[in-house]
MOPAC internal coordinates of N, CA, C and O (Angstrom, degrees):
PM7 1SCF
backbone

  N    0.0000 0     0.00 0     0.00 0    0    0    0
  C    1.4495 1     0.00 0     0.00 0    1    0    0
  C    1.5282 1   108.62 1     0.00 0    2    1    0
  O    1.2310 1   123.87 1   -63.20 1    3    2    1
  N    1.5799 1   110.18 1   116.80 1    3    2    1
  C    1.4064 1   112.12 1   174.22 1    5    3    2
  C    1.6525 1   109.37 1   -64.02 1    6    5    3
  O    1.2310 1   114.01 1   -44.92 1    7    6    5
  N    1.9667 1   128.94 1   135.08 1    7    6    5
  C    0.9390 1   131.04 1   160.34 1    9    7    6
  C    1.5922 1   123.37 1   -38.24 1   10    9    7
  O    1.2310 1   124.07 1   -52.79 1   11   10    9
  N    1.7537 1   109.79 1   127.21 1   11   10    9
  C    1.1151 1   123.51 1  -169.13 1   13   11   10
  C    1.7202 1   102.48 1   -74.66 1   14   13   11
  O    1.2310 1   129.42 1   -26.69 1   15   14   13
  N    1.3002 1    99.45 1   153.31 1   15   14   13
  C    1.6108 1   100.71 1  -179.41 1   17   15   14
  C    1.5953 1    93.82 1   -90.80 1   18   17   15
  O    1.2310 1   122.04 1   -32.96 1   19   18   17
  N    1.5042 1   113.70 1   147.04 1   19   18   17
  C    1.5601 1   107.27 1  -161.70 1   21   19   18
  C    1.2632 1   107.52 1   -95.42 1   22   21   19
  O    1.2310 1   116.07 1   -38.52 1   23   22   21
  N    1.1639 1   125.06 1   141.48 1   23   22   21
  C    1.8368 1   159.18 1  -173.27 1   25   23   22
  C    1.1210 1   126.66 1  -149.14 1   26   25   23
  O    1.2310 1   127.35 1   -96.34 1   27   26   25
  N    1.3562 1   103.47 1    83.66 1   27   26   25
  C    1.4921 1   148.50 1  -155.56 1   29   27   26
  C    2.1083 1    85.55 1   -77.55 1   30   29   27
  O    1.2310 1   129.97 1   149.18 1   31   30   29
  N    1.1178 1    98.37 1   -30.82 1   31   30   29
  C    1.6793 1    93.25 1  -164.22 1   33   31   30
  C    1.9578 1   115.95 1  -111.30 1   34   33   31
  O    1.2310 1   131.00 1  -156.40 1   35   34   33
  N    1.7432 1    96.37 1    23.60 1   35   34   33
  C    1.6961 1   121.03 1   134.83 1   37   35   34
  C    1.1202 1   103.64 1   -26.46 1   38   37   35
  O    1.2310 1   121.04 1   -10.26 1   39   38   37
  N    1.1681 1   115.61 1   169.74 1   39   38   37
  C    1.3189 1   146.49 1   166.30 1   41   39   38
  C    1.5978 1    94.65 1   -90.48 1   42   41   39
  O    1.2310 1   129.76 1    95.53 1   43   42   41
  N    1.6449 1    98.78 1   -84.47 1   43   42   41
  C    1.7987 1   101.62 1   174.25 1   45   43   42
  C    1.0881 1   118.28 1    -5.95 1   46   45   43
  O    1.2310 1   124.19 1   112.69 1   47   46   45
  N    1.6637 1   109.57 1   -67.31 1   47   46   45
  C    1.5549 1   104.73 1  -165.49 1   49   47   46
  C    1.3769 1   127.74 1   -87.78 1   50   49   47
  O    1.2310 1   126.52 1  -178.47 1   51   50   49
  N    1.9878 1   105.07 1     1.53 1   51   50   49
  C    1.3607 1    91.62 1   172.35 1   53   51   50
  C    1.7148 1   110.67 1   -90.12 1   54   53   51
  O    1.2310 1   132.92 1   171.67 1   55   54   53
  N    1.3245 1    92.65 1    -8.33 1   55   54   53
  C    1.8303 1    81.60 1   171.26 1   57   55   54
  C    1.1193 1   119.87 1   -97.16 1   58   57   55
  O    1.2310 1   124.88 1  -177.25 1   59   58   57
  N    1.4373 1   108.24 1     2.75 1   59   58   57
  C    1.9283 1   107.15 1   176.57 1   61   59   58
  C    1.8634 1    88.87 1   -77.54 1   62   61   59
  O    1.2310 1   118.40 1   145.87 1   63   62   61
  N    1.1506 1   120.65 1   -34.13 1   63   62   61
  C    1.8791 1   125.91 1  -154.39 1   65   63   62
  C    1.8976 1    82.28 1   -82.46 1   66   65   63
  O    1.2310 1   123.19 1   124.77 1   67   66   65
  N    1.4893 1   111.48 1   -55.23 1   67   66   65
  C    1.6129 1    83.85 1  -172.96 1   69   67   66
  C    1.4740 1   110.60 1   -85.30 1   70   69   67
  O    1.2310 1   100.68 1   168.76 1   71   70   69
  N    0.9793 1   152.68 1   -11.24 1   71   70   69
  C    1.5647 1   127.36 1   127.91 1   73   71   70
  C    1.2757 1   130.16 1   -19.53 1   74   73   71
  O    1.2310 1   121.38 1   104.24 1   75   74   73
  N    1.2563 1   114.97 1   -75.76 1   75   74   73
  C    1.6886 1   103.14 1   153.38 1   77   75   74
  C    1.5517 1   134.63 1   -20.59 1   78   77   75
  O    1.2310 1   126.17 1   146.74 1   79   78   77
  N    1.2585 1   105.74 1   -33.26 1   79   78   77
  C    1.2326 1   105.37 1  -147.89 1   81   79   78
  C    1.6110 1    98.64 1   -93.68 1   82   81   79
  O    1.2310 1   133.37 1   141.53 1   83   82   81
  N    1.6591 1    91.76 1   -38.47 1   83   82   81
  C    1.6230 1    97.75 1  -171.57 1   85   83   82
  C    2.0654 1   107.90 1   -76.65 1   86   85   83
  O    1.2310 1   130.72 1   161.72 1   87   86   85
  N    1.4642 1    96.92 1   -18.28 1   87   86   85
  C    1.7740 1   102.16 1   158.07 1   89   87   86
  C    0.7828 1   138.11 1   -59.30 1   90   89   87
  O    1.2310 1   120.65 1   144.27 1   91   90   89
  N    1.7710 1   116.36 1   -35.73 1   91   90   89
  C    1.0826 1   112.03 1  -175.24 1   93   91   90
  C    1.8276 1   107.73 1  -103.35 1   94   93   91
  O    1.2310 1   116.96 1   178.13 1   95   94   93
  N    1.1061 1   123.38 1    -1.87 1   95   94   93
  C    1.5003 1   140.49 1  -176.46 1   97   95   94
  C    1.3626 1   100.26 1   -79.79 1   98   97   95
  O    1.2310 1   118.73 1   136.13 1   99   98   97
  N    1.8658 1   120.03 1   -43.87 1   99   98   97
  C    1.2194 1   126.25 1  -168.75 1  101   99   98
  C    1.7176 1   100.43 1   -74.65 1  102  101   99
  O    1.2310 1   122.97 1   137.36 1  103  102  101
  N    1.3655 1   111.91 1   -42.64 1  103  102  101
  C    1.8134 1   109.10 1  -170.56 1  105  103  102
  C    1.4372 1   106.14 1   -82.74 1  106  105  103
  O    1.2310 1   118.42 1   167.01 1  107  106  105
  N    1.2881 1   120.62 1   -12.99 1  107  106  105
  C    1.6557 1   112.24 1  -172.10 1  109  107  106
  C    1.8623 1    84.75 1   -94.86 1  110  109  107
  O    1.2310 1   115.62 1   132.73 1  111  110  109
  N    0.9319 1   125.93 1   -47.27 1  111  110  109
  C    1.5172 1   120.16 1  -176.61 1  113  111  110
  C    1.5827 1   103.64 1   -48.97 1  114  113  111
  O    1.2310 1   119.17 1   136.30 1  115  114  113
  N    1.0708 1   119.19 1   -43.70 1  115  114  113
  C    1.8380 1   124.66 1  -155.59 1  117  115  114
  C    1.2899 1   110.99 1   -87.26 1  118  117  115
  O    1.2310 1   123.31 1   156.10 1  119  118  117
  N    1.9121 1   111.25 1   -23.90 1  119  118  117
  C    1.3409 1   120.45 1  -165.95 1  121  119  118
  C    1.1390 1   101.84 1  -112.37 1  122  121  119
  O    1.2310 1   117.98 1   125.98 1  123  122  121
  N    1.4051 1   121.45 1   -54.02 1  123  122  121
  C    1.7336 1   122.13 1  -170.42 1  125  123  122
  C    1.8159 1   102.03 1   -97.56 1  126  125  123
  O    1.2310 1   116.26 1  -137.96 1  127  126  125
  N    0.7235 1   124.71 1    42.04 1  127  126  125
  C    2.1441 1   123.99 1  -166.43 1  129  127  126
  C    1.0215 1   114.21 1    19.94 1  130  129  127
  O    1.2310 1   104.45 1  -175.52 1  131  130  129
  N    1.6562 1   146.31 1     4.48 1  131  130  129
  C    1.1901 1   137.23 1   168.67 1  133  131  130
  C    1.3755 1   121.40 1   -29.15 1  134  133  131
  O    1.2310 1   108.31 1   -26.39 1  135  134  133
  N    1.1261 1   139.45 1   153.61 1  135  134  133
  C    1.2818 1   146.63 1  -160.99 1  137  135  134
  C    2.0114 1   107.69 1  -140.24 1  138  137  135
  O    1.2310 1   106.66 1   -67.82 1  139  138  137
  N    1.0068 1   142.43 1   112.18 1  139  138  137
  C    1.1270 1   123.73 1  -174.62 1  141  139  138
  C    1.5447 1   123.71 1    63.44 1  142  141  139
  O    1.2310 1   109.93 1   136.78 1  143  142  141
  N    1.1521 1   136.51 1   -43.22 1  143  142  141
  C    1.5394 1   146.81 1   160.00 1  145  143  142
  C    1.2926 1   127.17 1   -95.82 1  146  145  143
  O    1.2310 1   118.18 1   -36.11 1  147  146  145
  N    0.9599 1   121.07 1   143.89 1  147  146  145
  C    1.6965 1   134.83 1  -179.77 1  149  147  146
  C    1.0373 1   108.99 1   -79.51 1  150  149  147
  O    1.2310 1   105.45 1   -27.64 1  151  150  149
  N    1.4302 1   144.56 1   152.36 1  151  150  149
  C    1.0661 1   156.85 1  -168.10 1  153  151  150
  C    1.7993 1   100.56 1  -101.49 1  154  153  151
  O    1.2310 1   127.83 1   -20.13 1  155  154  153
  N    1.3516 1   102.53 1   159.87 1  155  154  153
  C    1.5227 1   101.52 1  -179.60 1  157  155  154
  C    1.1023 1   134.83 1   -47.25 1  158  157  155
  O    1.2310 1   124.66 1   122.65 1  159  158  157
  N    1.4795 1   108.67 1   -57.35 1  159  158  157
  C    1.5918 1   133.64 1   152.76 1  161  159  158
  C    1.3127 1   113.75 1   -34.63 1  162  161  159
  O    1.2310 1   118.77 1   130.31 1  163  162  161
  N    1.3437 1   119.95 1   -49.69 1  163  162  161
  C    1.1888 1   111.80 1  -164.37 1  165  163  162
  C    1.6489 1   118.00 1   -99.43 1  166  165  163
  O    1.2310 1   121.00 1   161.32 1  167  166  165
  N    1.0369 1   115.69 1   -18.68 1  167  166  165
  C    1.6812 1   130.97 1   154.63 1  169  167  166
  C    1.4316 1   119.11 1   -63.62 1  170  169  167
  O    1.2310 1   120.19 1   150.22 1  171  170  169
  N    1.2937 1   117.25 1   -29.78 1  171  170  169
  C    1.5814 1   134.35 1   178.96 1  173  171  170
  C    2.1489 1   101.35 1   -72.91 1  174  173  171
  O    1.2310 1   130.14 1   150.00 1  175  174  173
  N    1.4552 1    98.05 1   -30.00 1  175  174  173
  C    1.6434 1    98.13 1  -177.28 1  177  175  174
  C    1.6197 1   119.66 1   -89.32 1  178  177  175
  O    1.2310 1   135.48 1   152.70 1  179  178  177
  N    1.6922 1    87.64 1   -27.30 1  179  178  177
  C    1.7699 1    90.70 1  -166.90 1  181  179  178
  C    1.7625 1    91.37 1   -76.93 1  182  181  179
  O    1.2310 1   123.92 1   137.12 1  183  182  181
  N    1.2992 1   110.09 1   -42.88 1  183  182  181
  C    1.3988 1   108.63 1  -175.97 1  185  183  182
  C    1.7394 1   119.94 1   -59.11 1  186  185  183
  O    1.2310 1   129.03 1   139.81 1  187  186  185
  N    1.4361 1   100.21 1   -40.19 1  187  186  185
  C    1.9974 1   103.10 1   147.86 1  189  187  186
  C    1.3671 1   122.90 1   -43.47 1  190  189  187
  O    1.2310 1   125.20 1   116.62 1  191  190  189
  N    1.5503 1   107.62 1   -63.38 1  191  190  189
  C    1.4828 1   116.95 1  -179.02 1  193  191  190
  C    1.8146 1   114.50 1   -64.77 1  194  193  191
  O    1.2310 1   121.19 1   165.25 1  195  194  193
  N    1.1606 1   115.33 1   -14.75 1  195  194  193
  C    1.3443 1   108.67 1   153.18 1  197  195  194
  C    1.2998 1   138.80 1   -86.40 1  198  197  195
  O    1.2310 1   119.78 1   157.29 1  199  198  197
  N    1.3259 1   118.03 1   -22.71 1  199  198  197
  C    1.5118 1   146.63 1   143.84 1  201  199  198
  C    1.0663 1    99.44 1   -20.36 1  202  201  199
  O    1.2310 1   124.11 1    88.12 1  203  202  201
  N    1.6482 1   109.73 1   -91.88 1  203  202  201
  C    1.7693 1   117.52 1  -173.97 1  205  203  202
  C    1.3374 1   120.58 1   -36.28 1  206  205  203
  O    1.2310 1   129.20 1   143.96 1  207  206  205
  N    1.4482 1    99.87 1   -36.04 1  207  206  205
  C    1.8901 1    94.54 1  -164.33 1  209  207  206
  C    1.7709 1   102.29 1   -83.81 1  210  209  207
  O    1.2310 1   125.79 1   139.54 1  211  210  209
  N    1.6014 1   106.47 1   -40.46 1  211  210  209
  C    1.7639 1    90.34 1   149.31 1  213  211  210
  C    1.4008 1   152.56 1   -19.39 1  214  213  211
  O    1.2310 1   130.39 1   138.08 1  215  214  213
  N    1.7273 1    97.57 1   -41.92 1  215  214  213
  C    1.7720 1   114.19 1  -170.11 1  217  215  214
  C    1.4223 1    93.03 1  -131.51 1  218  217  215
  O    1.2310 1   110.98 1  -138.95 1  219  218  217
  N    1.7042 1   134.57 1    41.05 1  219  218  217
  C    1.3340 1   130.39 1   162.13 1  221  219  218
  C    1.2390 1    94.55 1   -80.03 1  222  221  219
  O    1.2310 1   122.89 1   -51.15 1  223  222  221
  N    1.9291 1   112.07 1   128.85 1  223  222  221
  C    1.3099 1    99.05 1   154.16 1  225  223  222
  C    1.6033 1   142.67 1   -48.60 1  226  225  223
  O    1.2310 1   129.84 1   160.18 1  227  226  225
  N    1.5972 1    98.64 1   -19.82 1  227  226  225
  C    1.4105 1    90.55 1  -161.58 1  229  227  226
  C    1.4812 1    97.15 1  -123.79 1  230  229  227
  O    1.2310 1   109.92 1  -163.08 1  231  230  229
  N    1.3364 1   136.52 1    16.92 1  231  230  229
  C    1.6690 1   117.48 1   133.83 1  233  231  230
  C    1.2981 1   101.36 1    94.53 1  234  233  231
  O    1.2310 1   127.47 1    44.73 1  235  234  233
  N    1.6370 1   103.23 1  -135.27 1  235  234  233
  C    1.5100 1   100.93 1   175.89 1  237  235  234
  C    1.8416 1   123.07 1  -114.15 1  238  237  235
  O    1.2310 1   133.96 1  -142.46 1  239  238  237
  N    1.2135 1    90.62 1    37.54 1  239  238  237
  C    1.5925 1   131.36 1   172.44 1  241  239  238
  C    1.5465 1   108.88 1   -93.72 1  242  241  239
  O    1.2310 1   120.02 1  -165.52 1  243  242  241
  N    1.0108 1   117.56 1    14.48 1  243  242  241
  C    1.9598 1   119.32 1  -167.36 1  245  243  242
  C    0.9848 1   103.69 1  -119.75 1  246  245  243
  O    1.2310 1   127.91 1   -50.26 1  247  246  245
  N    1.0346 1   102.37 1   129.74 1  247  246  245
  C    1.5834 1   116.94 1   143.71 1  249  247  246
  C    1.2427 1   131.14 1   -40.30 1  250  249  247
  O    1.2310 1   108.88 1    20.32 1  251  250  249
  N    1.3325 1   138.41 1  -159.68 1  251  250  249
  C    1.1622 1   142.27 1   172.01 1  253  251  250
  C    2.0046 1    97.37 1   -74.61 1  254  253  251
  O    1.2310 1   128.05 1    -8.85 1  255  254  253
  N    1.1683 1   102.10 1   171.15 1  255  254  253
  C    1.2368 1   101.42 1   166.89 1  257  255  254
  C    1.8951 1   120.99 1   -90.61 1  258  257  255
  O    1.2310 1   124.22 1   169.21 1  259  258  257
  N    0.9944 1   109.51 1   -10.79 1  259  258  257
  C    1.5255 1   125.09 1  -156.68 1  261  259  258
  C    1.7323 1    93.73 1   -98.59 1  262  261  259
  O    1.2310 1   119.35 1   159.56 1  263  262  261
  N    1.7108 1   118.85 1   -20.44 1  263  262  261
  C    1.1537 1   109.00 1  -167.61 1  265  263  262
  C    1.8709 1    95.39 1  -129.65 1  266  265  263
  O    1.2310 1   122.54 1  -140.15 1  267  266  265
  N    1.2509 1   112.74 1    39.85 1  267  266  265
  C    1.2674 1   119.07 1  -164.19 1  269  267  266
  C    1.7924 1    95.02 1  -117.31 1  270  269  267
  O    1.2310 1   130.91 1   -37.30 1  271  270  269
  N    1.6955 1    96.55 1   142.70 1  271  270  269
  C    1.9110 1    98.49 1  -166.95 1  273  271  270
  C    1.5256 1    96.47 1   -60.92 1  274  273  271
  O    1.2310 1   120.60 1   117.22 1  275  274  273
  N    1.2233 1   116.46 1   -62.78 1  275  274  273
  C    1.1127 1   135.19 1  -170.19 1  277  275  274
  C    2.0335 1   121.40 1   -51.79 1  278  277  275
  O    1.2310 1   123.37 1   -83.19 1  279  278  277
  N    1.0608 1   111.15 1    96.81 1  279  278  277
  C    1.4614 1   129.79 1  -170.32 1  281  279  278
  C    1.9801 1   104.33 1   -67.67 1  282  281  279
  O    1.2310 1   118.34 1   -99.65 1  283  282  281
  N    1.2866 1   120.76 1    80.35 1  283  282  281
  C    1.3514 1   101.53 1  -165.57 1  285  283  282
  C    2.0174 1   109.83 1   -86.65 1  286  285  283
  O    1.2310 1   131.70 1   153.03 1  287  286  285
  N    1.4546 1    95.01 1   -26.97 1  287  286  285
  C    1.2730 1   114.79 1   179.14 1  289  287  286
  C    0.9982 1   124.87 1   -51.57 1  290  289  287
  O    1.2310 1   107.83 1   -54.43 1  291  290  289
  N    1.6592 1   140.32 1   125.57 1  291  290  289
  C    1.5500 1   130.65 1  -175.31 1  293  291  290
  C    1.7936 1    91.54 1   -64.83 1  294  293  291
  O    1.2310 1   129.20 1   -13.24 1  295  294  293
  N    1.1892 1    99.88 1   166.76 1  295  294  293
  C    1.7869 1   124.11 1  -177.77 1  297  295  294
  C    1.7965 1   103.63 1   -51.62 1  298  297  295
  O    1.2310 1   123.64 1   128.07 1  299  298  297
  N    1.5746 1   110.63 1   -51.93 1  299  298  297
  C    1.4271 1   118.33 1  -175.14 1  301  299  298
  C    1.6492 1   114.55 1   -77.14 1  302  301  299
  O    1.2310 1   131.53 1   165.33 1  303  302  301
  N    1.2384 1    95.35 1   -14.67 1  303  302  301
  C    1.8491 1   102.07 1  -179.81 1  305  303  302
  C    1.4184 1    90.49 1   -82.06 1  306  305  303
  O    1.2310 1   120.65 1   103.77 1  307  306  305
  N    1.5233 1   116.36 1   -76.23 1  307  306  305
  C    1.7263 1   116.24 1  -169.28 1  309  307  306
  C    1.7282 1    99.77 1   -32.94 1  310  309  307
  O    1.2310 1   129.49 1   107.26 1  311  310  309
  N    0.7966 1    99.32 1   -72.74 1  311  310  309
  C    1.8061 1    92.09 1  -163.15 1  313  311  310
  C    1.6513 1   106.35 1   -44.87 1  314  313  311
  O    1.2310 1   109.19 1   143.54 1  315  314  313
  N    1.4512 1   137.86 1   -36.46 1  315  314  313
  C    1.2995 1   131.82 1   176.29 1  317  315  314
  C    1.4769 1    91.23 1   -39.31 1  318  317  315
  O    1.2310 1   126.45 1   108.40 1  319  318  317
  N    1.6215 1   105.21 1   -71.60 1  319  318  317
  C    1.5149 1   127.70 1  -164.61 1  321  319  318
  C    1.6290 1   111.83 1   -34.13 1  322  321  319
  O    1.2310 1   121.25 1   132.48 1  323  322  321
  N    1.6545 1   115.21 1   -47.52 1  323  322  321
  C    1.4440 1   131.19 1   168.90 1  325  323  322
  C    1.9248 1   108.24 1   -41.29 1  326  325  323
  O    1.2310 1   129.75 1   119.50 1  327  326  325
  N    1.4978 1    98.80 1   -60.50 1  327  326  325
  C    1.0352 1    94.80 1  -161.51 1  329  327  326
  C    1.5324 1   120.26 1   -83.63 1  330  329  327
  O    1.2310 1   124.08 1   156.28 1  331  330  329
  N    1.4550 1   109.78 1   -23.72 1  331  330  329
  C    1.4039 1   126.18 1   176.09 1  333  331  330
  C    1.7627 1   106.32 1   -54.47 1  334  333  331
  O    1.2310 1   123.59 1   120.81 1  335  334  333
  N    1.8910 1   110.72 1   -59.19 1  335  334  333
  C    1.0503 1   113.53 1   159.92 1  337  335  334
  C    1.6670 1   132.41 1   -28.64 1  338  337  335
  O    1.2310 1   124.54 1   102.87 1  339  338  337
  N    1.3924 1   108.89 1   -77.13 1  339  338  337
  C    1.1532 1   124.93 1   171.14 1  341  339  338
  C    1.5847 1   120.09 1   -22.43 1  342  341  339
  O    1.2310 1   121.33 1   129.67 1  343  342  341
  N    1.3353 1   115.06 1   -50.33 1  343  342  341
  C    1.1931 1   140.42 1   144.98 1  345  343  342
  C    1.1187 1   123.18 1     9.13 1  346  345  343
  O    1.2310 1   132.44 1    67.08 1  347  346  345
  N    1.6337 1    93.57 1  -112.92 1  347  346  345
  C    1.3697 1   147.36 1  -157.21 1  349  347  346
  C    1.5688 1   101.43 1   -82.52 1  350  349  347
  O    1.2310 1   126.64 1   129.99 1  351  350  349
  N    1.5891 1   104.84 1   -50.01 1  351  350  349
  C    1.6850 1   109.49 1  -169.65 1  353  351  350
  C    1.8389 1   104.84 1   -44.43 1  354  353  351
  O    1.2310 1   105.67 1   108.41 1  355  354  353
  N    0.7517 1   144.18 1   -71.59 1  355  354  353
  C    1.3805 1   150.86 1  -171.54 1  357  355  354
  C    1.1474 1   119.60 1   -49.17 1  358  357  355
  O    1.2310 1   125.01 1   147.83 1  359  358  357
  N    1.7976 1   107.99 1   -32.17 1  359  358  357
  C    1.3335 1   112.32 1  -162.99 1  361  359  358
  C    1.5363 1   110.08 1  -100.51 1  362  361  359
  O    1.2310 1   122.74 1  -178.52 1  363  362  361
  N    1.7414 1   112.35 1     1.48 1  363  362  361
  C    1.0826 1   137.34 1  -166.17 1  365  363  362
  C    1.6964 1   108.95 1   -76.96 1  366  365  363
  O    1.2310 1   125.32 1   156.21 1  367  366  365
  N    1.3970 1   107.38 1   -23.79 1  367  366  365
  C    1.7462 1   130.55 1  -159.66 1  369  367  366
  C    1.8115 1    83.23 1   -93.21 1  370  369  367
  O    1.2310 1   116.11 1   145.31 1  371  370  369
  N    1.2623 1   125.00 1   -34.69 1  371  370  369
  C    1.5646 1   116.49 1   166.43 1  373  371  370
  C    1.9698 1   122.01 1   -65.56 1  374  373  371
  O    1.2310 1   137.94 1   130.95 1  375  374  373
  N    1.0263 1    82.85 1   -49.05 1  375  374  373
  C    1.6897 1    85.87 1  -172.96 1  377  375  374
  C    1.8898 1   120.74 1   -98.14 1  378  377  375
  O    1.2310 1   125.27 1   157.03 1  379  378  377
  N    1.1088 1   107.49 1   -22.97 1  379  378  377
  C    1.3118 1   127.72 1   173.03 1  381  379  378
  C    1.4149 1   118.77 1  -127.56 1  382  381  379
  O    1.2310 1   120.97 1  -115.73 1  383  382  381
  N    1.2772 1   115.76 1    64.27 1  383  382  381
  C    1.9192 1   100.18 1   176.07 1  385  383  382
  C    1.3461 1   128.76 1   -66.06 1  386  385  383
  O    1.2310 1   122.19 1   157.74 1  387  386  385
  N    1.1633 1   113.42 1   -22.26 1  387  386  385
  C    1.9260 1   118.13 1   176.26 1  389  387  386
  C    1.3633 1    95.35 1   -58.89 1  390  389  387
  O    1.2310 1   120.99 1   113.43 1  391  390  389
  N    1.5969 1   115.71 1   -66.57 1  391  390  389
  C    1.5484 1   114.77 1  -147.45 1  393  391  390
  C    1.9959 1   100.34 1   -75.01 1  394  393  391
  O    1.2310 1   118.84 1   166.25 1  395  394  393
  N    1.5623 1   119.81 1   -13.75 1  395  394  393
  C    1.2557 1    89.66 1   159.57 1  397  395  394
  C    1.4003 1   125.81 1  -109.74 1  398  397  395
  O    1.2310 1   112.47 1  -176.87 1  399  398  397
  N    1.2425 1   131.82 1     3.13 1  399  398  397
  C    1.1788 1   132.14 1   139.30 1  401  399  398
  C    1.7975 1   122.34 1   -45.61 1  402  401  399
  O    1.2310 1   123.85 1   157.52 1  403  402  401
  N    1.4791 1   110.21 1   -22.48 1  403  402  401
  C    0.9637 1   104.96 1   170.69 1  405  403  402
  C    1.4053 1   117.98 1   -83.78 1  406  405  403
  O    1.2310 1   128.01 1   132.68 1  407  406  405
  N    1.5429 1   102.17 1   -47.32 1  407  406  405
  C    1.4785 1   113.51 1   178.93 1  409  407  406
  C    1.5438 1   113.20 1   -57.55 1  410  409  407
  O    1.2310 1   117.42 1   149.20 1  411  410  409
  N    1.1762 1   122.51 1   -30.80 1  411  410  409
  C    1.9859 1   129.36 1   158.84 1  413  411  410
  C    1.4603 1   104.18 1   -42.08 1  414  413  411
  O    1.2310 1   119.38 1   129.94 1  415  414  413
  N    1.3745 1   118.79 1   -50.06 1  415  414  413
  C    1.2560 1   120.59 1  -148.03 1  417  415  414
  C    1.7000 1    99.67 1   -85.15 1  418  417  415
  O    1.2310 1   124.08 1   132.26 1  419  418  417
  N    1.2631 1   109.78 1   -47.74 1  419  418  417
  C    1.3015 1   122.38 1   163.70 1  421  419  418
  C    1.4637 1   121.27 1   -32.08 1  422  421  419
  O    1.2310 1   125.04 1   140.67 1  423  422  421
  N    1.5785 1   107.92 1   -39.33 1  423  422  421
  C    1.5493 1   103.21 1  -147.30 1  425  423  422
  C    1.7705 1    78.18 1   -93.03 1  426  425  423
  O    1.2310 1   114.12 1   168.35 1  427  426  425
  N    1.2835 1   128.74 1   -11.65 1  427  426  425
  C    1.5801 1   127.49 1  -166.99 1  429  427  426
  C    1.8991 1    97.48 1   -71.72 1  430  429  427
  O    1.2310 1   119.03 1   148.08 1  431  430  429
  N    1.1156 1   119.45 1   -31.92 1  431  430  429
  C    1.2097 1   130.67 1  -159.18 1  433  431  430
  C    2.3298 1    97.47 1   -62.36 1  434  433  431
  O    1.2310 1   129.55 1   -39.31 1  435  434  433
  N    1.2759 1    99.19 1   140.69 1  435  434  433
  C    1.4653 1    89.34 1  -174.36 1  437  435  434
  C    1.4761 1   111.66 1   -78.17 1  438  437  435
  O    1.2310 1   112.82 1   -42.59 1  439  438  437
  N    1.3620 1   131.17 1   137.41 1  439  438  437
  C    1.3438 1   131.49 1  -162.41 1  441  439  438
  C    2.0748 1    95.25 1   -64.58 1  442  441  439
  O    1.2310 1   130.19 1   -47.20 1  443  442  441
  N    1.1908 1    97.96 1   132.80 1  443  442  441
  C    1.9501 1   103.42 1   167.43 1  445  443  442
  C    1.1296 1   110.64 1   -65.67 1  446  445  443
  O    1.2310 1   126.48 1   -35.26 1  447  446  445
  N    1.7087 1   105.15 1   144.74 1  447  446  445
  C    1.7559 1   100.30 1   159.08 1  449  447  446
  C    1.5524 1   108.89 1   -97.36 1  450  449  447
  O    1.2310 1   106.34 1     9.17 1  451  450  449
  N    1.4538 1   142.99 1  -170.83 1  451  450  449
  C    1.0825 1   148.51 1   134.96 1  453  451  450
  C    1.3540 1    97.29 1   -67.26 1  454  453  451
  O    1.2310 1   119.66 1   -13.92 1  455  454  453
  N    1.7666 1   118.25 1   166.08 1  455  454  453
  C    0.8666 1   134.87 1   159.69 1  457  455  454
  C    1.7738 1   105.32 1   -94.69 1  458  457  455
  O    1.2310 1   122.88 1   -44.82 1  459  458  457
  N    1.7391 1   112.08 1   135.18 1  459  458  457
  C    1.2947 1    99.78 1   168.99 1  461  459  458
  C    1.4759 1   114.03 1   -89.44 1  462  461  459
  O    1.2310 1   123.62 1   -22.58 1  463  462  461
  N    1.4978 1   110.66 1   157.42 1  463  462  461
  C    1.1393 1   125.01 1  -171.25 1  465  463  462
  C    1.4324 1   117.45 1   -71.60 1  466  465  463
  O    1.2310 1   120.99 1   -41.45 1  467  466  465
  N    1.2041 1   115.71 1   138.55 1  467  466  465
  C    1.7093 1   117.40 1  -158.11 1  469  467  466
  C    2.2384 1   104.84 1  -109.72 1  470  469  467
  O    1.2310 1   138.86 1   -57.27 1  471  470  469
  N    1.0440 1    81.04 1   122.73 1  471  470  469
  C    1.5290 1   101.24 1  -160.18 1  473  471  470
  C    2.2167 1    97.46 1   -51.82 1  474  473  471
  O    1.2310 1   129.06 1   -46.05 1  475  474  473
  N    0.9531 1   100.15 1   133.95 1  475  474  473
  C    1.7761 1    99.83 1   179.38 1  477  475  474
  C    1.7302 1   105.97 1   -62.54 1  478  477  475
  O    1.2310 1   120.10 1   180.00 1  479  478  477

């Protein structure tokens, strides 16, 4: 699969970004007591984790991110992402059922490869 040119303003990807959003709102609320605002830490990730989904090659062609070949996340971001997930994912079917029924459905999708580039 040739890399998607990125279109941040998908459908896909605006509900992969508010998924995120309501993940990381739900674990910074539950973990750090924030109320309405994100905590530093945790505004510093969603705003990462929106980054990435900006410059995914493959758009709204993806999989989940957690089951995707391609590792875009530095080492200390993924693990936020691990644990934020871990979280939130389960607890997401309480407060949001569309977006994780969607995000289920999402993660069913088979992760893309790139195509490698073929020498002239």
């Amino acid at each position: 699969m040739k890399p998607q040119p990125p279109n941040p303003e998908h459908k896909r990807m605006k509900r992969e970004k508010e998924t995120i959003d309501y993940m990381v709102e739900l674990y910074c609320r539950k973990h750090h007591g924030t109320h309405g605002e994100l905590c530093s830490e945790c505004l510093e990730f969603k705003e990462y984790a929106h980054l990435r989904l900006n410059k995914c090659p493959f758009q709204e062609k993806k999989s989940t991110c957690g089951k995707c070949l391609i590792h875009c996340y530095k080492p200390d971001m993924r693990e936020k992402a691990r644990v934020v997930m871990k979280y939130s994912g389960p607890r997401l079917l309480l407060y949001h059922p569309m977006l994780a029924l969607h995000h289920l459905w999402d993660g069913r999708r088979k992760p893309p490869t790139l195509d490698k580039p073929t020498k002239p």
